[in-house]
TORSESE-19655 format. One line per field, with one value per residue: residue in one letter; x, y, z of N, C-alpha, C, O in turn; residue number from 1. Coordinates in steps of 0.2 Angstrom, whole numbers, m for minus. Example, Ala and Ser with C-alpha at 12.3 -4.5 7.8 and 13.67 -1.06 7.14 Angstrom:
REM TORSESE-19655
res = [A S] $
n.x = [66 64] $
n.y = [m28 m11] $
n.z = [39 35] $
ca.x = [62 68] $
ca.y = [m22 m5] $
ca.z = [39 36] $
c.x = [66 64] $
c.y = [m16 0] $
c.z = [39 39] $
o.x = [71 67] $
o.y = [m17 6] $
o.z = [42 40] $
n = [1 2] $
//
This chain:
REM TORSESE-19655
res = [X X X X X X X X X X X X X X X X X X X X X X X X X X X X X X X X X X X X X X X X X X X X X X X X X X X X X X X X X X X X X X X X X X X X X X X X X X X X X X X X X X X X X X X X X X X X X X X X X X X X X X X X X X X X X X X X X X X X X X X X X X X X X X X X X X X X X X X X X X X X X X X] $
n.x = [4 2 7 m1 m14 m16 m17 m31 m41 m38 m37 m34 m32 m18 m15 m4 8 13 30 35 24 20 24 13 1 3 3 m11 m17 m13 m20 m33 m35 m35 m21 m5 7 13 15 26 26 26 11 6 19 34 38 47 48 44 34 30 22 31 40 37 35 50 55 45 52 66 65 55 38 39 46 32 32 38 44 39 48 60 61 55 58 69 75 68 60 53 39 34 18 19 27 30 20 28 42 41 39 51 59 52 55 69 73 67 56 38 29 24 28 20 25 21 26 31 23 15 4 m2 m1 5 6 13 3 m6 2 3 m11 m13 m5 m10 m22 m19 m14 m25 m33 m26 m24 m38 m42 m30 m38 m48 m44 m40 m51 m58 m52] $
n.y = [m6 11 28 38 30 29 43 44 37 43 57 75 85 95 104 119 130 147 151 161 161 158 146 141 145 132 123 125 122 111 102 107 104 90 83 78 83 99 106 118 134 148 157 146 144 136 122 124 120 106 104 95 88 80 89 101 96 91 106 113 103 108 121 125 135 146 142 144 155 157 155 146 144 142 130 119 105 109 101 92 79 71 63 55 53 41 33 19 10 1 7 17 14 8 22 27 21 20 31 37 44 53 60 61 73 73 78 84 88 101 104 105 89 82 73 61 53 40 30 32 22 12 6 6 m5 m16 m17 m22 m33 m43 m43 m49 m61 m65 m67 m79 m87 m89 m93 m106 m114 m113 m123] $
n.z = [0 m3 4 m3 m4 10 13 5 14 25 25 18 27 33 48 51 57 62 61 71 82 98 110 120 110 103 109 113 100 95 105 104 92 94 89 85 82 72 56 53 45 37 30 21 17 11 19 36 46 57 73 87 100 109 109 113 126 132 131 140 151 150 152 162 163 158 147 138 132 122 107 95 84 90 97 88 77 64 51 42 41 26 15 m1 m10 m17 m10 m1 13 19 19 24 38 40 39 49 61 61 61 73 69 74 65 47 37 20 5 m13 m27 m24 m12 1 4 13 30 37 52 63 70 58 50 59 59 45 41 49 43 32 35 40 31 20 29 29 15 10 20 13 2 5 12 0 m9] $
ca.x = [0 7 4 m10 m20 m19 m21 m37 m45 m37 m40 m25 m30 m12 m13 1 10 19 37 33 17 21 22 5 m3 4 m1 m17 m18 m12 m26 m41 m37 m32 m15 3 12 10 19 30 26 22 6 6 25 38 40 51 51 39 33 28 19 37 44 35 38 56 55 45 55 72 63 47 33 43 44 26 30 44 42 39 54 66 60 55 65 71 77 60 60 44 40 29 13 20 34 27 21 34 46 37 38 58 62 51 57 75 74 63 47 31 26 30 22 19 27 22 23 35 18 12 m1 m3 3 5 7 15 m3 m11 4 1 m15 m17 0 m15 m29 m17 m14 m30 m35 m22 m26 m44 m38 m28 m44 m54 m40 m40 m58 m61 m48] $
ca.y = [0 17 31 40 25 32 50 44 37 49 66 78 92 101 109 123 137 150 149 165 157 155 137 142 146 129 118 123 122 105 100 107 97 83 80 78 88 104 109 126 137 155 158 141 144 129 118 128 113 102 103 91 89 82 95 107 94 95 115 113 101 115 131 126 137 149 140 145 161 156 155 139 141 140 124 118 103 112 95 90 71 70 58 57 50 36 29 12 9 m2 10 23 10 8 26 32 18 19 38 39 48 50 60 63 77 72 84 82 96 104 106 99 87 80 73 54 46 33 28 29 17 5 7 4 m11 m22 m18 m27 m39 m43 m45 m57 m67 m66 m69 m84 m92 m90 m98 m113 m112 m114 m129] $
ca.z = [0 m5 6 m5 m2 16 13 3 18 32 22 18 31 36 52 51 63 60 68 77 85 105 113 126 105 99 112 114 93 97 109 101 84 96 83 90 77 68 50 54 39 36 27 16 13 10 26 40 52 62 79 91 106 113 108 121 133 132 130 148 155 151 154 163 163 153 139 135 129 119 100 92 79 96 98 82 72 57 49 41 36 21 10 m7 m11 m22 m4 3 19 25 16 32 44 43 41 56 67 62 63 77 69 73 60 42 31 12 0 m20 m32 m19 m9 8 1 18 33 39 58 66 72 53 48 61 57 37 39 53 39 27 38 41 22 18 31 24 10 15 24 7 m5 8 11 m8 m10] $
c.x = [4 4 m2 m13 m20 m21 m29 m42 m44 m39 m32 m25 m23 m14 m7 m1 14 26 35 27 21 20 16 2 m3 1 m9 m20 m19 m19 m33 m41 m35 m26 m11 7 7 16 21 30 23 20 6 12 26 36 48 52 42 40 29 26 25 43 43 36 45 58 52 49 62 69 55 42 34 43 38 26 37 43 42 45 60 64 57 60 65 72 74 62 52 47 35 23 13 26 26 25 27 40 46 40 47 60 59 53 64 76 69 59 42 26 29 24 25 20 27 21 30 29 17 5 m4 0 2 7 11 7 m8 m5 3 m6 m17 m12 m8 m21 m26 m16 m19 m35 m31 m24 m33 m44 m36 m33 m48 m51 m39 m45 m61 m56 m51] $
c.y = [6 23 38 38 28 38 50 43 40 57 70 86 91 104 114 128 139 151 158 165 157 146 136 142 136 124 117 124 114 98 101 102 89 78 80 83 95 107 116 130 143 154 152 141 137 128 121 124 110 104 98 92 86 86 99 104 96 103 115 110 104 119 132 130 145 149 142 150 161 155 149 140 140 133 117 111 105 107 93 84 72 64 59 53 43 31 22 12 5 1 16 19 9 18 30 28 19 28 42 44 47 53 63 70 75 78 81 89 102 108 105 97 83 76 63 51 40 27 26 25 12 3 4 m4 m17 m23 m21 m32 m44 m48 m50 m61 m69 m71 m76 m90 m91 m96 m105 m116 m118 m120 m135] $
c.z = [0 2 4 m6 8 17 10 8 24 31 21 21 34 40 52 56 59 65 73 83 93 107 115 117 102 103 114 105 94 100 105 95 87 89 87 86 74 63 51 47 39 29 19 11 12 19 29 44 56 70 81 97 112 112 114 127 135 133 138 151 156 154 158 160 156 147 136 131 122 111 96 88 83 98 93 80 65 50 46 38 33 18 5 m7 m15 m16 m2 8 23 23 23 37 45 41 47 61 69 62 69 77 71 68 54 36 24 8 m9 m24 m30 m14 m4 4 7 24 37 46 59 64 64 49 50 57 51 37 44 47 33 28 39 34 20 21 31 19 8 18 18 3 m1 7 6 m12 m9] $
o.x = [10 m2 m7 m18 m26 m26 m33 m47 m48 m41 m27 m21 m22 m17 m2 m6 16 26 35 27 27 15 13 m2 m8 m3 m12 m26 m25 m21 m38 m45 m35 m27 m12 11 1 21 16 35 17 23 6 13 22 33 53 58 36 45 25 28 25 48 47 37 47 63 56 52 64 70 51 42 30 42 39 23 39 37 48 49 65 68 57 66 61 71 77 65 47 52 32 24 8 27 20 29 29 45 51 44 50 65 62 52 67 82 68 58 39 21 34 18 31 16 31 18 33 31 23 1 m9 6 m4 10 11 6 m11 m6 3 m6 m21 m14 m10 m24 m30 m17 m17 m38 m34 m26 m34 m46 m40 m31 m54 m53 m38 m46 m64 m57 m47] $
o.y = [6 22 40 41 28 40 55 46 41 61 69 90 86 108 110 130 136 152 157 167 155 143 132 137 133 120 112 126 111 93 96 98 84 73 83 86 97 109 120 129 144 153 155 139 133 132 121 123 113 105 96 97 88 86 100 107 101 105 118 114 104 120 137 130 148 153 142 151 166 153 148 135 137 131 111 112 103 109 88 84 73 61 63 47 40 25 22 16 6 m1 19 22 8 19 35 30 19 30 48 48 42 50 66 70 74 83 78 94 106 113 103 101 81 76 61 46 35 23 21 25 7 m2 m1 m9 m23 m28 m23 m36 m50 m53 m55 m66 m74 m77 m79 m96 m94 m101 m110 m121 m124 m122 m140] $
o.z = [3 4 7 m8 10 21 12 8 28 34 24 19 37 38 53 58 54 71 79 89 92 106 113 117 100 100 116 105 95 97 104 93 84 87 92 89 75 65 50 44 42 24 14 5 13 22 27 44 56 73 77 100 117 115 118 132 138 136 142 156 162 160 157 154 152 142 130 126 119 111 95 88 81 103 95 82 61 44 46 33 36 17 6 m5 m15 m18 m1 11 29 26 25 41 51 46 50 66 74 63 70 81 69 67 55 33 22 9 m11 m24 m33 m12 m3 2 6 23 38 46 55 60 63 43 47 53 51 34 41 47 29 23 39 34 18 18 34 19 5 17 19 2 m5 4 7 m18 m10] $
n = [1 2 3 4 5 6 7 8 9 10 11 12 13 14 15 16 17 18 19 20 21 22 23 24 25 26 27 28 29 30 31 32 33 34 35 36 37 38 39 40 41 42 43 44 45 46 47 48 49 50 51 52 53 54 55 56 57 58 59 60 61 62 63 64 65 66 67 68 69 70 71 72 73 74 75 76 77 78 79 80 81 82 83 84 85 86 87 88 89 90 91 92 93 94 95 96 97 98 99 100 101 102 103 104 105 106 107 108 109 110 111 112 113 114 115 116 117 118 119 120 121 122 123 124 125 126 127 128 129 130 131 132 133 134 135 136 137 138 139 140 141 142 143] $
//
């Protein structure tokens, strides 16, 4: 399965900050869409960096309470790992394990065309798993 077969059935809303945005703005962005990342980009520019919801921990865990008022692009990773709409899922699944990601945003065109999960690759790899061994129990089944 490619990853445009999951953006078809997950949708390819982008939540995006701007790196000037405050951490207290980011976490409570965070929260209300209940997502763990947010794409760092001014006004539907390129990709500036990703944020994480361990991001801001870490950011408290240094600077407590402090950290809130701090600007997301101080604690940002600037480094952006993406991948394309045409990458594999097990192709996802060895680079966010061997680079410890949780999310990866989709870039086609030189666009953001959406953003993809840990959770929606466990996710679609159990719903293939699933099906083969359907699959599997029909082709014996029918013997």
């Amino acid at each position: 399965m490619l990853v445009k077969h999951i953006l078809r059935d997950k949708g390819r809303e982008v939540v995006s900050i701007s790196p000037g945005t405050t951490l207290a703005d980011a976490a409570r962005l965070l929260a209300a869409k209940r997502i763990g990342a947010l794409v760092v980009r001014d006004s539907g520019g390129p990709i500036a960096g990703i944020l994480s919801e361990r991001d801001i921990v870490w950011a408290l865990a240094t600077d407590s309470v402090e950290a809130l008022a701090h600007t997301v692009s101080a604690h940002m990773t600037s480094e952006v790992e993406t991948c394309s709409e045409t990458d594999t899922v097990e192709a996802l699944m060895e680079t966010m394990t061997h680079q410890r990601l949780r999310h990866l945003p989709v870039v086609e065109g030189g666009r953001v065309a959406g953003i993809v999960s840990i959770g929606d690759v466990v996710k679609t790899r159990i719903a293939e798993t699933v099906r083969e061994a359907e699959d599997l129990r029909g082709y014996i089944g029918a013997g």
